[in-house]
N, C-alpha and C positions, 0 to 999 in steps of 0.2 A: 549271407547273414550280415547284420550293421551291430559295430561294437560299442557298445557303451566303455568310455573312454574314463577309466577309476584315475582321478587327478590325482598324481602325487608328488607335492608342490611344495612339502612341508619343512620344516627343519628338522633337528631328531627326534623330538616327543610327537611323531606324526603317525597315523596307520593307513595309508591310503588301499580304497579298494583295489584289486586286477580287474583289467581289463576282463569284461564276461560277453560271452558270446550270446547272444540275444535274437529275437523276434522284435522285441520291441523296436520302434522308429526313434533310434538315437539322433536324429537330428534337430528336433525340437528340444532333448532334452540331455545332458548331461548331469549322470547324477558320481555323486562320489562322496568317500566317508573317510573323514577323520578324529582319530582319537586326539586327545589332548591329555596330557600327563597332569594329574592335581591331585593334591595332595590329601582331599574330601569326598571330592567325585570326579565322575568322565562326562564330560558332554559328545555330542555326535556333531558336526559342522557339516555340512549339507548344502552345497553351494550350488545352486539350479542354474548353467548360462544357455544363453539363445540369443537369438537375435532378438527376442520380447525380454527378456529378463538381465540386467546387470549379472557382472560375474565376483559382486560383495558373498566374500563364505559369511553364512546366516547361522548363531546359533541356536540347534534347538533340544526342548531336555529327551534323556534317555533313562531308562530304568537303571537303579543298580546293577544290577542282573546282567551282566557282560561276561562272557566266559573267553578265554584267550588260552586253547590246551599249550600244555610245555612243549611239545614237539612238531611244529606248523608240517616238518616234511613227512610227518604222518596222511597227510592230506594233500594224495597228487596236484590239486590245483595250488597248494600255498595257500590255502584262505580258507582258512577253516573256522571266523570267525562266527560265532551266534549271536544274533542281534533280538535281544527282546522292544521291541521300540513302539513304544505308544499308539503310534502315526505311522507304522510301516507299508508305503504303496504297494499295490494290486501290481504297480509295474516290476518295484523291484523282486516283489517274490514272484512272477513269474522270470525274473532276467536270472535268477540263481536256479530256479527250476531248470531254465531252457541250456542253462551250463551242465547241472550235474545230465542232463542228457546227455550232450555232448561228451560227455568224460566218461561217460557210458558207453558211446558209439567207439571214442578212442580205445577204451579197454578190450571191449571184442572184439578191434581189429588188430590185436596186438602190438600198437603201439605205444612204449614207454613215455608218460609226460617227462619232461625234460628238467630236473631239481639238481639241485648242487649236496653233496652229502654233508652231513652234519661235521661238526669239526671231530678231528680225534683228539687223543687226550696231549699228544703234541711231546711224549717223552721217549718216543724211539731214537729223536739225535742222540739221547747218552747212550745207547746201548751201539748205536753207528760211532760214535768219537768221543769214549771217555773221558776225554781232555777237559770238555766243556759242562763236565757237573763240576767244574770250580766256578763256571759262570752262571749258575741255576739262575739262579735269583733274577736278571736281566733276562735270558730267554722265560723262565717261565712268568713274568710279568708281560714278557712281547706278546707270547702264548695268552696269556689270560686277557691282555687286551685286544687281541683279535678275535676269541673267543666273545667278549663282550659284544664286539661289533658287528659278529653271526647273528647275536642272540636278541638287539637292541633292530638290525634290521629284521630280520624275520618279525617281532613286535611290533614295527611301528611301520613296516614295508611291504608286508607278506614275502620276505621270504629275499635271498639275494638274485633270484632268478626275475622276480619281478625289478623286484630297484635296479637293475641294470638294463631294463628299456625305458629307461627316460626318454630318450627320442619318439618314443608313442606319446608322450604328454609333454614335454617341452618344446618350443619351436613350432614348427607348422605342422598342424595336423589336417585331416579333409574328411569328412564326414559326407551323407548323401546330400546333406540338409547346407552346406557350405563350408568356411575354413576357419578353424581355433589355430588361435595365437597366443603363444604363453612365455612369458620370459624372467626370471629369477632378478629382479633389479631391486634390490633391498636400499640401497642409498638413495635410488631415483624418488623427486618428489614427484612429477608426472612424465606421463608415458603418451606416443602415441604412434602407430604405425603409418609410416607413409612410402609412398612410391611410385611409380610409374601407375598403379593402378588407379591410385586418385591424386594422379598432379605433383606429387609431393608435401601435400597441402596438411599439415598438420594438426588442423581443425577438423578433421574430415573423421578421423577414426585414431577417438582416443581410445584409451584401453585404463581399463580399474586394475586397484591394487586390492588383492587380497591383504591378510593379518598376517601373512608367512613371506611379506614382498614380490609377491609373485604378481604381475603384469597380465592383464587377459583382455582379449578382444575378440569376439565372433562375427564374422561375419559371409552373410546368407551368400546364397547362390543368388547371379542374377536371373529377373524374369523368365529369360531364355534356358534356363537352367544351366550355363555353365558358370565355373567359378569366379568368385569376384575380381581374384587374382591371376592374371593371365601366365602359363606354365613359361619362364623364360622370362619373365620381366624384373625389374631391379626394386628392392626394398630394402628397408633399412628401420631402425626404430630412434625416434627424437628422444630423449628424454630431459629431461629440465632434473641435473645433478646438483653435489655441495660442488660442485666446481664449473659451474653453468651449463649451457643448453650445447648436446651435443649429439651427432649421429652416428649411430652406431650399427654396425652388421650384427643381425641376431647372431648371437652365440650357439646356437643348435643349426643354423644355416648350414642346407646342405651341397650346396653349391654359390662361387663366387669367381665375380673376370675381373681384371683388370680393363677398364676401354679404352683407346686408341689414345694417346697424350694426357691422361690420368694416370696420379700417382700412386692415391687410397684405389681399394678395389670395392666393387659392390656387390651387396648381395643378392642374389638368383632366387626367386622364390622355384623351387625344379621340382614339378610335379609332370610327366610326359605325360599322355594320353595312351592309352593300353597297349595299341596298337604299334607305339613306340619305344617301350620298355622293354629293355633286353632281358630274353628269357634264356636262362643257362640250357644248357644241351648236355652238358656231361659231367656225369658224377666225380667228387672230389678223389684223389686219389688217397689211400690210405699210407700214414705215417709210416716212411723209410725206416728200417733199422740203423741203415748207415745216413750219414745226412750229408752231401754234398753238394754246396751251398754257391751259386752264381752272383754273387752280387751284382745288382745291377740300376743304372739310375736311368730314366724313358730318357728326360730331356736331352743328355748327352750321350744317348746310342747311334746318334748316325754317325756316317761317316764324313757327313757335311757339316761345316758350318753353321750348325741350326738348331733353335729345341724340337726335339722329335715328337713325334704325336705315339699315342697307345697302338693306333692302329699298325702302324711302321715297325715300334717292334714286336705287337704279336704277330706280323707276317714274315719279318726278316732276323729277328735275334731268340726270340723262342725256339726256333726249329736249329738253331748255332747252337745253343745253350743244350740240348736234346743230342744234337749231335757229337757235343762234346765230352757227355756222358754224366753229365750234372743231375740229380735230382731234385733239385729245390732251386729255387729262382729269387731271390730278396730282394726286393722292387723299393729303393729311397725314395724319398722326398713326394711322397705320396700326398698327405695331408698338406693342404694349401698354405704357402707360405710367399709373403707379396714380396719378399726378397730372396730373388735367383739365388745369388750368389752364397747365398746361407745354406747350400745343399741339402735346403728343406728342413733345417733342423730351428727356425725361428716361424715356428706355425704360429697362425692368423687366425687359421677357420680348422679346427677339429675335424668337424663331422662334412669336408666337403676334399673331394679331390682335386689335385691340381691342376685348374681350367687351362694352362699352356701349353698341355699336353693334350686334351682332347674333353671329350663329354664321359658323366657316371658310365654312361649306357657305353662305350667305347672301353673303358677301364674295365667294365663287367666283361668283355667280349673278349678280351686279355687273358683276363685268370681263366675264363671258360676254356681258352685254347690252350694255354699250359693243362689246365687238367685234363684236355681232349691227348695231348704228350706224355701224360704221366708223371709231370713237376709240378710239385707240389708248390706255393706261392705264399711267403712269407712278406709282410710288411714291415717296414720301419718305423717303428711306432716313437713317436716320441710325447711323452708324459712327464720329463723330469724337468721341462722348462716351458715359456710362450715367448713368443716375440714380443716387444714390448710395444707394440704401436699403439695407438689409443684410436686412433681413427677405426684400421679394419680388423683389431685384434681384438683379445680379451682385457689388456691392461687399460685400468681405470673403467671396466665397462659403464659402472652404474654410478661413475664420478669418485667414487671413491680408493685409495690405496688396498683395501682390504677386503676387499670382493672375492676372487678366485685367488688370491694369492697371498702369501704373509706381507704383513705392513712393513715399512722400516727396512731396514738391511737386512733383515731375515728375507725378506723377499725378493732379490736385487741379486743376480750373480755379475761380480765386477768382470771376469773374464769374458764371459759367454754375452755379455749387455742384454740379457732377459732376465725376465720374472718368473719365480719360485714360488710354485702352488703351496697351497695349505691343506695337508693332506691330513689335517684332522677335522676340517670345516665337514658337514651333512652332505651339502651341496654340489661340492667340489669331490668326493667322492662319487657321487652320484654321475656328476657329467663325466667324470674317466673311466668307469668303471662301463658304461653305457656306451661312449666313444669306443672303447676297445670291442667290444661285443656288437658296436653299429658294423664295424668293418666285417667281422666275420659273418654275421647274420645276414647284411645287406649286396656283400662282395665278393662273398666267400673264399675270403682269406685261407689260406689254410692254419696262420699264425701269427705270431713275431719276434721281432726283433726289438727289444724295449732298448733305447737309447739312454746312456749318461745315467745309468741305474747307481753308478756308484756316487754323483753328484746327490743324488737321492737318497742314498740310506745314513749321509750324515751330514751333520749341520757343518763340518769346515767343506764339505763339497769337494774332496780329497784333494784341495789346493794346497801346494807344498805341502804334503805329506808323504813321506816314503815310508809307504807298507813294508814291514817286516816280516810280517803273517805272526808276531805275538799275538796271543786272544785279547789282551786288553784293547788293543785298537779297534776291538770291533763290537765288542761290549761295555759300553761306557756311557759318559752322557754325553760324550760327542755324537752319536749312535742318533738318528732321527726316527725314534720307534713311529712316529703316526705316518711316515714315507712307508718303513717295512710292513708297517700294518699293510699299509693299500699293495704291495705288490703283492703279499701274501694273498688276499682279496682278488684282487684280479687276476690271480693262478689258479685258483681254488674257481672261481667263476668261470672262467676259460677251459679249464680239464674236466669240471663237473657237468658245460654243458655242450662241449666239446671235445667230445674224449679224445677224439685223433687232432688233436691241434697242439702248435707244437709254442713254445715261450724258451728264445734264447735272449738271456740277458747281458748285455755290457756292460761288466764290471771289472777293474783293474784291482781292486784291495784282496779280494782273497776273504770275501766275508765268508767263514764256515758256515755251513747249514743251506748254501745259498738253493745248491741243487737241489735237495730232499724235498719229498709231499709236504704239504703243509699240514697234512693231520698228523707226520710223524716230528712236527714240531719247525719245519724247513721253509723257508722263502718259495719255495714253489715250481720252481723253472726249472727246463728239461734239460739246459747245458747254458754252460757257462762261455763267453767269449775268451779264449787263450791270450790275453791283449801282449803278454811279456814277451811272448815269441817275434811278434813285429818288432818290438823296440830291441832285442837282442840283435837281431840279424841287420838291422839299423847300425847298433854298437860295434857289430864285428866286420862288419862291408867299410869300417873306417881304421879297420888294425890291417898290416899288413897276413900276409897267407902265411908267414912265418911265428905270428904271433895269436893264431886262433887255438884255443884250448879244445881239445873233442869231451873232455870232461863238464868243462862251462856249457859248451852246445846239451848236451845229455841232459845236465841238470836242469837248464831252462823248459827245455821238451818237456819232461817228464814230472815236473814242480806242480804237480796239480792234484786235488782234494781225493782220497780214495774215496770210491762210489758216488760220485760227481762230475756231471758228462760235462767234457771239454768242446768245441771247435775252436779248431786249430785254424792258421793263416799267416803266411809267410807276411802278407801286406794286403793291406783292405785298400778304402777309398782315401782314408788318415794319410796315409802316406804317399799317397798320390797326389794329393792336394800343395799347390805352390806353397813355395817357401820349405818341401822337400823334395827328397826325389824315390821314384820310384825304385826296384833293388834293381832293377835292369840300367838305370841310368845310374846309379851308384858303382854296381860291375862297368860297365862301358862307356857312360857319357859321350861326347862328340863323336866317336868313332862310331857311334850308330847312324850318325850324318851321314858316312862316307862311306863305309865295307862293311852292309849288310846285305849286299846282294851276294849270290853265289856267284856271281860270273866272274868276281874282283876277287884278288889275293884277299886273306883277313890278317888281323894283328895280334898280336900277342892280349892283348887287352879285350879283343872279342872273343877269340878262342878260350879266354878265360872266363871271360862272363857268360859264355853262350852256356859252359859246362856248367860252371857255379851254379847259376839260375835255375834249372833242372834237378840240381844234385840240393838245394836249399829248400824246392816245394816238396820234392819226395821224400826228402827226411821229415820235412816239417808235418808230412800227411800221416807219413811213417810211425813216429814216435809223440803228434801231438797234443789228440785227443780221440774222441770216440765221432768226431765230425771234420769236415775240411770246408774255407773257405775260399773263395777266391774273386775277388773283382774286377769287373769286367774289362779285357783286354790284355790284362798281366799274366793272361795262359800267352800268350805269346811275348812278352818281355813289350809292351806297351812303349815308346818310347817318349821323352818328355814329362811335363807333368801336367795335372789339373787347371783351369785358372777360366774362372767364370767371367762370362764379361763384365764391366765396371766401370765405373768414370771416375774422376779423380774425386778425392777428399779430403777436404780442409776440416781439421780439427782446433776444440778450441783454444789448444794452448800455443795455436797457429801454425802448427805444421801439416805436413801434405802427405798423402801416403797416395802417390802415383796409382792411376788407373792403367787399361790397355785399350781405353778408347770406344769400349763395349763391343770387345772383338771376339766371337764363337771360335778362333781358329784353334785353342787349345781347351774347349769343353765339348769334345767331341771323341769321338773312341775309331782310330781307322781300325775298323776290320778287315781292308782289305792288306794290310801290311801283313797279317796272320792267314790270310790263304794267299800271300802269292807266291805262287812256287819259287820262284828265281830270285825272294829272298829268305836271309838266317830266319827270321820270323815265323815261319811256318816250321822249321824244326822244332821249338819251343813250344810251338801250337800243339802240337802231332803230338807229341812227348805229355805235356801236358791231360790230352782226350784218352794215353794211354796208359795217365795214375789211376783216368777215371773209371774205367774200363775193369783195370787191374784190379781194385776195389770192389768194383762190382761183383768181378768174377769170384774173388777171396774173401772178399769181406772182412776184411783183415783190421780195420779198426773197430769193429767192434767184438772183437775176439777177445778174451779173458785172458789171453797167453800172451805175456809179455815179457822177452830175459832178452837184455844186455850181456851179451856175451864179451863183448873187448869193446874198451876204449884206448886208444895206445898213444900215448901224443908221440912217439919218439915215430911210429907209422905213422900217424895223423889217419887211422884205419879205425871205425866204430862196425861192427856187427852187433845185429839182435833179431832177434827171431820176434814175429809179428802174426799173432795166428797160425798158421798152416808155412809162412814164407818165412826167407833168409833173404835179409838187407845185409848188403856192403857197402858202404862207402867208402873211399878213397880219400883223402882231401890234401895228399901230398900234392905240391906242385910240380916235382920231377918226379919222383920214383914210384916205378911200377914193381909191382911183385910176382915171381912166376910162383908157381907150387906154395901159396899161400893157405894155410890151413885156418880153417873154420868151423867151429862146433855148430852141432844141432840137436835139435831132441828127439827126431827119429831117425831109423836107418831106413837105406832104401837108395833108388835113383833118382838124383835128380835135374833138374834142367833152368834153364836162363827162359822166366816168364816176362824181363823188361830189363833191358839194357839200354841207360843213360848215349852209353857210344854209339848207338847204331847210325848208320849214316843218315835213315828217315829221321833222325832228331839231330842232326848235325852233327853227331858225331866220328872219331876218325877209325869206326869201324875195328878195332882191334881185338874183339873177341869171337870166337864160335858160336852163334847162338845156335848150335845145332849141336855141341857140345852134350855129353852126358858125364854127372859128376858119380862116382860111387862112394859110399859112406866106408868109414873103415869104425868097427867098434875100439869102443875105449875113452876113460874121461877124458877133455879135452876143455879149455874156458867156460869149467865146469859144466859140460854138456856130457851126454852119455852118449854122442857119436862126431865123427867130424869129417868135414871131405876138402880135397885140395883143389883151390882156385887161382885166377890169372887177376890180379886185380889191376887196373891200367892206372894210372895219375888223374884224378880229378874224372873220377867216375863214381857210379851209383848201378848195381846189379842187384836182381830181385833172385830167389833160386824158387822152386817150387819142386814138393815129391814129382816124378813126374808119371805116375800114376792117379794125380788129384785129378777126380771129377769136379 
């Protein structure tokens, strides 16, 4: 079948039709409707392009007679529109006939069209946190302006299910009949596509401006019948702006390279040939209950000096990742970004992957093979900012400051040196909202990872600001309600049409409400990032062993929202990154130079960090949330840190901030220092595949039973019971305890399921793990049973009944 392609171009008083699946030959004709908001009457615009026909929206009159029911999701398709219309074609009523077929064939094969559910009424946060009906008034104004903008698209969008395939109508589309081109450039006075396909010659193929600045150009197949545009060639669009003639990479472009001694990148017009489109093989895998998270970035997975391709590591680091017991894999710097160094978080091109790592059809071949493993495949989404280039980004597209982003210093983050969307603009919803939903639909994401969310939910962009967790900090008019609108939107969009996809968001403030549904009134996302845990164990790897609190440790752990899912992480990629160091080179530093083989004596300062290191991710998995992270390398104590190649730079207040010559030798991950047997590294590793394991087998972070049974600073001893298990930690630096007693909540036998010491994880061996403990009744650190253990210095022991199945 060939689709008549419903343009929807508009601003907010717009209704564009869906896309309908037809008989008719949509290549001569594209039809499409929009309403206009007046205040008298409605008109119908009706913009007919072809290669015979200009693409000027023409208007013409319509009857009063327009009905628009209150409820669009009443109507599997979203489009429940009635059109009484003077002039109605033979074509179009048969292109909505040949649809409700279709939705007809769908219903008796029972399958569900795919709608997002209407909002709820958005007041179950007060009955989750009472605290927050002193703040009604701010939430439920968020609430009713999200509400609005359910109800304003369904009205003028058909529905949020349709306004988020913008990429079917902006950018390049191909039809049988040849290629539409469409580009939102409201500043631009004139437009014109050029490229490799005709010369670059600007005269060659202009393109018209519709009433809503939207940009169009058609064009035919050639005689030979294939495309005008050859699959792989480079374009770009001229536009004559208020700030003169400049080119630009479409903004919906779905692929862009850098070429060989070029700085700007160009745009790929990427359509393969059938035969060359990679077709998935296997089904996604269904949402973990527990989520254990691989962080991981392509370009710096080898063990060489080099940016890695897709292919390299779905042959060589998926099947690690798999082995080491992870079930989710979080793939950075995905979205094209023409500076390396910016680990991908100063994107270019949205809707295009990053060409230094390989081809779409190659990234598809990735996730296909993690879901052929069973990991699940999260993205790192980034939405709360762009890179500021003008050449191959978004800033300044159409010439002017206020296109995709706020004007002025609203628009401008000084630290980050990129630009700030306007997430109340029509448009600019539209293309984020679509961007997100391109990955999952097109790539088969299984989710993400939204970046600098907290940059996003308020205007100071949480710079110098120390959250407290009082409520006024988060409801105020610091508060960027039209940011929270769009993440609530893009949760709501993502779970209604993807129910097994998962949205963890990065935020340090402690917004309440953040995790909850959004029809129970909540921001929308399935877990929150732990950010405070890195920076505490940051704070405490700089106090002496004599001066750490197990109370302070506890409270940081445990400092997170009831019924509000955490992931937990000792250290991400943040902290990896030059200019700090990782917790392993904060434990050890230079002695990882020298005595981390086994064959050499070790030092007091290895022996210390080999245990620490171990005893710092089990707690941190132990007590930190209902997820764990970890990136890639730092299962085995990674050594050194981060540092993208670079050449020096002169600033202009004329100083230099030294490069390293554009050298790979520190943006690369050795793995093989973590399988090689004859060094400490592989203890760490082992220890490491055996939290994840442990987890797996208990399931222990997402168990509902959590008691703190002792925290003691004068032992420097924390126990607590974690689902079905019993944590020890030690975190004395001399003293061992014999016949140490510990409560629990059941009686029974039990046994050592993971011990920190064992010599497979470097350690000096000092307990029984063939050991059986017996419970003796009676309260004990308010438990109703307790049994007596060996606890060693600077260890970590798991107990388990040892009757668990």
């Amino acid at each position: 079948m060939v689709v008549i392609h419903g343009v929807s171009l508009t601003p907010r008083f717009t209704l564009p039709s869906r896309p309908l699946n037809t008989g008719f030959n949509a290549g001569n004709s594209t039809l499409s409707f929009f309403f206009k908001k007046h205040p008298l009457s409605r008109k119908i615009f009706a913009g007919k392009q072809s290669a015979e026909f200009d693409s000027s929206s023409q208007a013409i009159s319509a009857s009063e007679k327009v009905l628009v029911p209150d409820n669009l999701d009443d109507d599997p398709r979203g489009f429940s529109q009635i059109f009484d219309l003077e002039s109605q074609t033979m074509e179009y009523t048969e292109a909505v006939r040949t649809e409700d077929q279709t939705m007809n064939v769908v219903k008796e094969r029972g399958v569900k069209p795919r709608i997002v559910p209407p909002p709820g009424d958005g007041k179950k946060i007060y009955e989750i946190d009472p605290m927050l009906r002193t703040y009604n008034n701010h939430l439920d104004y968020r609430y009713g302006q999200y509400k609005r903008l359910r109800e304003e698209i369904d009205k003028y969008e058909g529905g949020l299910e349709a306004f988020s395939r913008g990429y079917e109508k902006l950018g390049f589309s191909r039809s049988d009949a040849g290629i539409t081109y469409r580009e939102w450039a409201p500043g631009a006075k004139a437009a014109s596509l050029i490229g490799d396909f005709n010369n670059w010659n600007s005269n060659a193929d202009i393109m018209t401006r519709n009433e809503f600045g939207v940009w169009e150009i058609f064009l035919p197949n050639n005689t030979d019948g294939s495309p005008a545009i050859p699959h792989g060639s480079r374009v770009k669009i001229r536009m004559d702006t208020p700030s003169g003639i400049k080119d630009s990479i479409p903004a919906w472009i779905k692929f862009s390279v850098q070429a060989p001694g070029e700085i700007p990148f160009n745009g790929i017009y990427y359509d393969p040939p059938e035969e060359e489109k990679y077709v998935f093989k296997h089904p996604q895998p269904k949402r973990p209950k527990s989520l254990r998270i691989y962080e991981a970035h392509v370009g710096m997975s080898s063990t060489e000096p080099m940016v890695n391709t897709y292919a390299n590591f779905r042959d060589d680091v998926l099947p690690r990742i798999k082995k080491l017991g992870y079930n989710a894999v979080q793939i950075m710097a995905i979205q094209e970004h023409s500076y390396y160094a910016s680990f991908g978080y100063h994107v270019t091109n949205f809707f295009a992957p990053s060409s230094r790592c390989g081809t779409p059809e190659e990234l598809k071949s990735l996730i296909d093979r993690a879901h052929e493993l069973g990991l699940v495949v999260l993205m790192d989404i980034v939405h709360s900012h762009a890179s500021k280039n003008t050449l191959d980004g978004l800033n300044m597209f159409d010439g002017t400051d206020a296109h995709y982003f706020h004007s002025g210093p609203r628009g401008y983050h000084w630290m980050w040196d990129s630009r700030l969307f306007n997430y109340g603009s029509w448009e600019v919803l539209r293309y984020l909202l679509s961007n997100a939903r391109w990955w999952l639909e097109e790539y088969k994401f299984d989710g993400f990872r939204f970046d600098g969310v907290t940059s996003m939910m308020y205007t100071h962009h949480g710079l110098s600001v120390g959250f407290t967790g009082n409520y006024t900090e988060y409801f105020g008019l610091e508060t960027d309600v039209d940011a929270v609108n769009y993440l609530m939107l893009v949760n709501d969009m993502i779970h209604g049409l993807y129910p097994e996809a998962i949205t963890v968001g990065e935020d340090v403030s402690g917004m309440p409400t953040f995790c909850i549904p959004v029809q129970d009134g909540g921001v929308g996302f399935d877990y929150r990032l732990h950010m405070a845990i890195a920076d505490k164990w940051i704070e405490m790897l700089k106090k002496r062993d004599e001066d750490w609190q197990m109370g302070d440790i506890i409270y940081t752990l445990t400092n997170r929202r009831w019924s509000e899912k955490c992931i937990s992480y000792a250290e991400s990629h943040d902290q990896a990154l030059v200019g700090d160091k990782t917790i392993a080179f904060w434990l050890m530093d230079k002695d990882m130079y020298d005595f981390m083989a086994v064959d050499r004596p070790s030092t007091p300062l290895i022996d210390r960090g080999i245990a620490l290191h171990k005893m710092i991710r089990l707690i941190t998995m132990g007590l930190g949330g209902e997820g764990y992270l970890n990136f890639m390398g730092n299962e085995f104590g990674h050594p050194e840190w981060i540092d993208f190649p670079r050449g020096e730079q002169r600033l202009s207040d004329g100083s230099v901030i030294p490069g390293n010559n554009f050298s790979y030798d520190k943006c690369r991950r050795r793995f093989d220092l973590g399988d090689a047997d004859y060094l400490r590294y592989r203890g760490l590793q082992e220890f490491d595949q055996a939290m994840q394991h442990l987890e797996e087998n208990y399931a222990f972070m997402t168990s509902e039973h959590q008691f703190i049974s002792r925290k003691d600073e004068a032992d420097r001893v924390i126990v607590f019971e974690r689902g079905d298990l019993v944590f020890v930690f030690n975190f004395h630096w001399t003293s061992s305890y014999f016949d140490y007693r510990i409560g629990c909540s059941k009686p029974g036998k039990y046994k050592i399921v993971l011990d920190s010491d064992d010599p497979l994880f470097g350690g000096f061996n000092r307990l029984d793990r063939k050991a059986e403990y017996f419970t003796y009744d009676g309260l004990y650190d308010e438990r109703p049973c307790s049994f007596m253990v060996y606890a060693p210095c600077r260890t970590a022991v798991v107990y388990a009944l040892a009757n668990h199945d």
